[in-house]
C-alpha positions in Angstrom: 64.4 93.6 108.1 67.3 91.3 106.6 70.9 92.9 105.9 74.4 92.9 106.4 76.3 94.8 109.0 79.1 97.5 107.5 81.8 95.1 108.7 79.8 91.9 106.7 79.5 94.3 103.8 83.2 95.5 103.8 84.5 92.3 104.0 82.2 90.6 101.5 83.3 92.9 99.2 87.2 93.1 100.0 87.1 97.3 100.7 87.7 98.3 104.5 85.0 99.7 106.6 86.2 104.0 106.1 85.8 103.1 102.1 82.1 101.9 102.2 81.6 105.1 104.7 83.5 107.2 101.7 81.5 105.6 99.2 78.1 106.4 101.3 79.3 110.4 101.5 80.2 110.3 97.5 76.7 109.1 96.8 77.9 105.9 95.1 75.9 103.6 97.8 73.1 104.7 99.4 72.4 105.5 102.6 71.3 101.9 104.2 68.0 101.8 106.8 68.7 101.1 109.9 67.6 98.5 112.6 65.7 99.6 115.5 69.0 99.8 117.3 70.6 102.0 115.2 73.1 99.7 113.5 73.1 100.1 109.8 71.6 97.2 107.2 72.9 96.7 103.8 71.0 95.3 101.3 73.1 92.2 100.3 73.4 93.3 96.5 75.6 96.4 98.0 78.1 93.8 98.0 78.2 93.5 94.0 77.7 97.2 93.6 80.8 97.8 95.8 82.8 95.1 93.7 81.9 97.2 90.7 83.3 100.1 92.2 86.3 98.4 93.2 87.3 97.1 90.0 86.9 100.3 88.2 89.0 101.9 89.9 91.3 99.4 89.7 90.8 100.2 85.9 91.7 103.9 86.8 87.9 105.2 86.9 87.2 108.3 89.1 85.1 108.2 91.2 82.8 110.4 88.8 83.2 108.2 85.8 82.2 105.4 88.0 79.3 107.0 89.3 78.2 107.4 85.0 78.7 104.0 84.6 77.0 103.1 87.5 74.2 105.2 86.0 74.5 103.5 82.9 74.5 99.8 84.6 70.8 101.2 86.5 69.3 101.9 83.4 69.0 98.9 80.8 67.8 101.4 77.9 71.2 102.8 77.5 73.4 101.8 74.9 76.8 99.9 75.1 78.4 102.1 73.0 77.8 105.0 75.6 79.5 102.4 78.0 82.0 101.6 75.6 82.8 105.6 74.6 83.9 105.9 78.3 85.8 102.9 78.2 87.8 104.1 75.0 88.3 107.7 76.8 89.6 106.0 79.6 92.1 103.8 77.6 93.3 107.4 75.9 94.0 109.3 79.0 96.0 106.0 80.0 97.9 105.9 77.2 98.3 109.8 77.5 100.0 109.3 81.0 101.8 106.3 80.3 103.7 109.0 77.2 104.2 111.0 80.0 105.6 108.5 82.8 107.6 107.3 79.7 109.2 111.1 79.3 109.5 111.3 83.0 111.9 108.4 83.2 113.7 109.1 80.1 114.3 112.3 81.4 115.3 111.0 85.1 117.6 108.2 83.6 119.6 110.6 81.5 120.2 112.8 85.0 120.5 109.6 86.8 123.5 108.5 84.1 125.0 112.5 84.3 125.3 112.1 87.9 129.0 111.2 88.9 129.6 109.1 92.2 131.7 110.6 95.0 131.6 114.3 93.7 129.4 116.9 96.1 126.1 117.6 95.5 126.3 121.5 94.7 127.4 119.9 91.4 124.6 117.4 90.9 122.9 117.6 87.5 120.3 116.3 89.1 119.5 118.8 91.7 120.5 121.3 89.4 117.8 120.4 86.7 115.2 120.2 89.6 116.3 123.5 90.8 116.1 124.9 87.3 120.0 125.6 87.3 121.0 123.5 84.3 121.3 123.6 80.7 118.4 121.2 80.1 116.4 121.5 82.9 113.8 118.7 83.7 110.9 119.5 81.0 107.6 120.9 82.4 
């Protein structure tokens, strides 16, 4: 039986050895056979399917949506457009939270710019909006 070790595998593919574990337990790898000995052996192409993962989630892809699209890459019938719907769903719930991240900080630089130096902080605007205590409070 030829293979890589956990420690080949996780270093081969730049994740540590916990995530390939993690992966193994979210049914995104499978479970490798094992030597006589016990020790685990990966197939080497574990390596490229642990890259994938890696760099979708780097793209923001759950760990779900990267299990579909790891569906999608196992089955050649599918279409890309399937894989490209996700893809377009993913870049609207990005843009969705970068509107929001952009509210956030508008929000938090108008406190920021309220707040005086020097003065105490019962009189914070800032503490007060997270505290719910001023006139426009931090939006939900």
């Amino acid at each position: 039986m030829t293979g890589i070790t956990i420690g080949q595998l996780a270093r081969q593919a730049g994740v540590g050895i916990e995530t390939v574990r993690f992966y193994e337990r979210r049914g995104l790898i499978e479970d490798p056979p094992r030597r006589p000995s016990g020790y685990r052996q990966y197939p080497a192409e574990t390596v490229g399917r642990l890259r994938f993962i890696r760099r979708a989630k780097e793209l923001g892809f759950s760990l779900k949506e990267i299990g579909e699209l790891l569906q999608l890459r196992c089955h050649p019938a599918e279409t890309r457009g399937q894989v490209r719907a996700r893809a377009q769903a993913k870049i609207e719930d990005i843009d969705r939270r970068l509107a929001d991240l952009s509210r956030m900080r508008e929000t938090l630089s108008e406190l920021a710019d309220a707040c005086e130096r020097g003065d105490e902080t019962e009189d914070c605007p800032i503490l007060a909006a997270l505290d719910g205590r001023a006139k426009d409070a931090v939006p939900r």
